[in-house]
C-alpha positions, 0 to 999 in steps of 0.5 A: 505259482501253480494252477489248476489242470486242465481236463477235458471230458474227452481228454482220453478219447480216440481220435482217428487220424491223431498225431500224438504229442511227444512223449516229453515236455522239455521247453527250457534246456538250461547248459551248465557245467560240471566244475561248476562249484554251485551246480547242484544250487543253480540246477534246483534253483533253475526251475528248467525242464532239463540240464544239459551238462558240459565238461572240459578235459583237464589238461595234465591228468587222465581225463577219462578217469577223472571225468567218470570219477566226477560225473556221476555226482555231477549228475546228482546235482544236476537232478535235485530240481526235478530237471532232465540230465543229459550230457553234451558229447563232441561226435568227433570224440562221441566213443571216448566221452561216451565211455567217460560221460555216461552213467545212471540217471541221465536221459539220453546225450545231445550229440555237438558236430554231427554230419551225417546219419552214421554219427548216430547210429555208432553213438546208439550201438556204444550207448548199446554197450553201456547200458548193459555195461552200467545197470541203465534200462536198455533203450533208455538213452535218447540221442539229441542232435545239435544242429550246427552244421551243414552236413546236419541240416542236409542229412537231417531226415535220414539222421532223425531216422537213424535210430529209435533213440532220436528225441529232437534238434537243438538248433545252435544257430551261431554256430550253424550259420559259420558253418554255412558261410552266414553273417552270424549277427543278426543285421538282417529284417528277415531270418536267414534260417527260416527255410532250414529250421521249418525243416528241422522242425517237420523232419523232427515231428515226423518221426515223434521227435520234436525240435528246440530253438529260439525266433530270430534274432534272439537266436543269433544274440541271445544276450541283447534281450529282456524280458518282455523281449524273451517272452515275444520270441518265446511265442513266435517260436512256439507259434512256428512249431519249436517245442522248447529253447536253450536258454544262456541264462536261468533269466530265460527259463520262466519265459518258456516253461510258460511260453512253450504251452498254451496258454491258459486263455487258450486252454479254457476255450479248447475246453469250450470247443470240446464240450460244445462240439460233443454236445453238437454231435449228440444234436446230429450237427456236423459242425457248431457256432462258438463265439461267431466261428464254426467249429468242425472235426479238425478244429475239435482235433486241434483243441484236443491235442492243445489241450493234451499239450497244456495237461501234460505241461502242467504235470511236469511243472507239478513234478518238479514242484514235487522236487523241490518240497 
């Protein structure tokens, strides 16, 4: 169901000192694969703000070749919902799968194994060679990283700053506490990883990035969860700074999309706390009484970046229903 945008008087204000928002709204990434025979349906079906595309090298054939001569379709299909496409690439084949993977109309990969900054920065020069190679706008590519390993949490500053392709971590915790020696199942009342995906998630910020994961436990065994259960960790990972989740099943989608943004409760009083801020300044007050707190220039700050965040949510939820007429 849609629902009316939200906008504020001030929307397009400057702000001194304000942080922008990522530039994309990306709260459900959604892994399907590309022998999928219901790809194109599960994708447009999905609803997900974006696809992340995975393939398996045929045995007993050319797989370079037969991965670029079905890939680019692959690649249609997983679009026909209005979705984001990247594809999912092993750093320790990046040059190969790169060559073989990478064509017009995905947004950037989501590089799987990285270990230190170089990973990067020789993914961004081969993705350097193929956008001039294969007509995509130069720079156009984003590099995603996959934190799965130790190398990437301790390297993770110097990775987000490895080149100005980074967009976010995607924190595969499985796969990230075998790497560090950790229990994996999730028999613990506290999260073990609390500490590292606080990193992740201002290392990400810090650079204009943003970070994807999910609250503890559903991280760790995301099977053993219903809906209910999905939306309560949907809005403690949203609520710690994560922007947006893979989700192991299109079950997961709804909960995000609608869970990685304010809320609409929360919407409608950032619009309150704007206009009755505005209309304090114009009254030479520097701080207002609304609903029995006081509201000052940080807390006016806050509501205009959270409102900016539910508008530009709205808008990709509206795109995609576009997509689908």
């Amino acid at each position: 169901m849609k629902t009316q945008t939200l906008r504020s008087p001030s929307e397009n204000a400057s702000i001194a000192g304000e942080k922008p928002m990522p530039k994309y709204i990306r709260r459900s990434l959604f892994p399907l694969s590309i022998d999928d025979p219901e790809l194109g349906g599960k994708a447009q079906a999905s609803w997900a703000d974006a696809i992340v595309l995975d393939f398996a090298k045929k045995p007993g054939c050319d797989w370079q070749e037969d991965l670029k001569a079905r890939m680019p379709a692959a690649i249609h299909a997983a679009a026909k919902g209005g979705a984001e496409v990247f594809i999912r690439i092993n750093r320790n084949a990046a040059a190969a799968e790169l060559d073989a993977a990478v064509f017009s109309g995905i947004s950037g990969v989501v590089l799987k194994g990285v270990t230190a900054p170089a990973d990067i920065v020789a993914t961004a020069g081969r993705l350097d060679a193929l956008e001039a190679g294969r007509g995509i706008e130069p720079g156009s590519l984003e590099i995603d990283v996959e934190v799965d390993t130790a190398g990437a949490v301790w390297h993770s500053l110097e990775i987000a700053r490895a080149s100005r392709r980074f967009g976010f971590f995607l924190v595969n915790e499985p796969a990230l506490c075998r790497s560090l020696g950790m229990q994996s199942a999730p028999a613990l009342e506290f999260d073990p990883l609390e500490y590292i995906k606080s990193q992740l998630i201002a290392v990400a910020t810090s650079v204009g990035g943003q970070a994807a994961g999910m609250s503890y436990p559903l991280g760790l065994r995301p099977e053993d969860a219903g809906g209910d259960a999905v939306k309560a960790a949907v809005r403690r990972a949203r609520d710690t700074g994560f922007k947006g989740a893979l989700c192991p099943g299109a079950s997961w989608i709804a909960a995000c999309n609608e869970g990685f943004r304010p809320t609409a409760e929360e919407a409608d009083y950032y619009v309150k706390v704007i206009e009755v801020f505005a209309e304090g300044l114009k009254r030479g007050m520097a701080s207002v009484p609304i609903d029995g707190k006081m509201i000052d220039v940080p807390v006016d700050v806050r509501a205009k970046l959270y409102l900016k965040w539910a508008n530009r949510a709205q808008a990709r939820d509206d795109e995609k229903a576009r997509a689908h007429e």
